[in-house]
ROVEXTOR-268084 format. One record per residue (C-alpha): residue in three letters; x, y, z. Coordinates in nm, 2 decimals, padded with zeros to 4 digits. Example, Ala and Ser with C-alpha at 12.3 -4.5 7.8 and 13.67 -1.06 7.14 Angstrom:
NODE  torza    east   north      up
NODE    ALA   01.23  -00.45   00.78
NODE    SER   01.37  -00.11   00.71
This chain:
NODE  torza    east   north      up
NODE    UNK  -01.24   01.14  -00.28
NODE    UNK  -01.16   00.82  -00.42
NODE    UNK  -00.82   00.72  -00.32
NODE    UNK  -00.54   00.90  -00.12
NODE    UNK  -00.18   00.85   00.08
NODE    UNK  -00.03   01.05   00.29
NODE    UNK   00.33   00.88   00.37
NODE    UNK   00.54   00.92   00.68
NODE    UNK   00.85   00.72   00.74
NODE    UNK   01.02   00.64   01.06
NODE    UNK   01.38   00.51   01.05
NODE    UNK   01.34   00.24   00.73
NODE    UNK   00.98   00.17   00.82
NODE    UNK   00.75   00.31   00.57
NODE    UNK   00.40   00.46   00.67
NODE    UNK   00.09   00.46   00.39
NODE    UNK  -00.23   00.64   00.58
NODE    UNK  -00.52   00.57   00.33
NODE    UNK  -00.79   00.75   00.28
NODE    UNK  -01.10   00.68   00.06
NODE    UNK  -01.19   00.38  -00.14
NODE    UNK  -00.99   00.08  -00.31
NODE    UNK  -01.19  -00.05  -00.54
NODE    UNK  -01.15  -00.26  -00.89
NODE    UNK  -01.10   00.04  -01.13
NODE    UNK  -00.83   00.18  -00.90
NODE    UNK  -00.70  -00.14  -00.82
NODE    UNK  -00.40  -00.09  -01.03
NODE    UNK  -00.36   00.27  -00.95
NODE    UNK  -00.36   00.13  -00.57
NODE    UNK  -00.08  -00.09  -00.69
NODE    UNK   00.10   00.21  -00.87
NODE    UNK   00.10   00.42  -00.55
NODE    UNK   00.24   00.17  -00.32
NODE    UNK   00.53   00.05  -00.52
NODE    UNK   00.61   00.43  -00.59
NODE    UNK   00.62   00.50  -00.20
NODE    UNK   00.86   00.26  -00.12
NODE    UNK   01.22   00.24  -00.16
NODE    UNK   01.48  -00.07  -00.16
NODE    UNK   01.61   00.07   00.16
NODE    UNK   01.26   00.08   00.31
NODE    UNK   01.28  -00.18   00.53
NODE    UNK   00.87  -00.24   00.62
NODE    UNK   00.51  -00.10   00.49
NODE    UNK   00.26  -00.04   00.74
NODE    UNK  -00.08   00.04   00.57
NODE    UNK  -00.27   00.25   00.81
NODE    UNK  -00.66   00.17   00.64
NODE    UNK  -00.81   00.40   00.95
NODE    UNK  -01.00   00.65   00.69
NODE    UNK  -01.07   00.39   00.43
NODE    UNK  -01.46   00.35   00.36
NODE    UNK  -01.41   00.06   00.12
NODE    UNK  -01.21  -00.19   00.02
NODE    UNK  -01.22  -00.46  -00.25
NODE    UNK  -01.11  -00.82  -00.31
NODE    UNK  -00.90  -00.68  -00.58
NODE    UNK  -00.72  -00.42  -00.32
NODE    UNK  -00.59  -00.73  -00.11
NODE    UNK  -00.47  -00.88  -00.42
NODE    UNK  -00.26  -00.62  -00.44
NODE    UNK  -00.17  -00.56  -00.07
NODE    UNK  -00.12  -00.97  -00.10
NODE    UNK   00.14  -00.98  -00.40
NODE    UNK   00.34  -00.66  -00.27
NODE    UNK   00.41  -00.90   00.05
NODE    UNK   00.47  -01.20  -00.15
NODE    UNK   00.75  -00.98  -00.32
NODE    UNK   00.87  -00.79   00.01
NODE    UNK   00.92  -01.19   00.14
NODE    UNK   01.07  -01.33  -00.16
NODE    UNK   01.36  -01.03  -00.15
NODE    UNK   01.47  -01.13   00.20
NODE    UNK   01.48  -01.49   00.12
């Protein structure tokens, strides 16, 4: 397996259970899965990385500029 989510939601908080690896050639697929997960009513992402074996630099990039752009909305 490389990379999985499994979504649950909760009133407007959004829940992304991971499973697998995030690595640089899935990087942007990583990317593609998160933004498609979360609506503009969603009102928080919580990244559950419990079953995750690995995890790359390039994985928080993208877990970085997804909270840039969630904190540059409320602003």
């Amino acid at each position: 397996m490389e990379l999985d989510i499994e979504w649950g939601r909760k009133g407007g908080i959004v829940i992304a259970m991971l499973a697998g690896r995030v690595s640089d050639d899935n990087a942007g697929l990583f990317e593609r899965m998160l933004k498609s997960g979360v609506g503009s009513s969603d009102q928080a992402l919580i990244l559950d990385f419990g079953q995750v074996t690995f995890f790359s630099s390039a994985g928080m990039k993208v877990v970085l500029t997804i909270a840039r752009r969630a904190t540059c909305k409320t602003h």
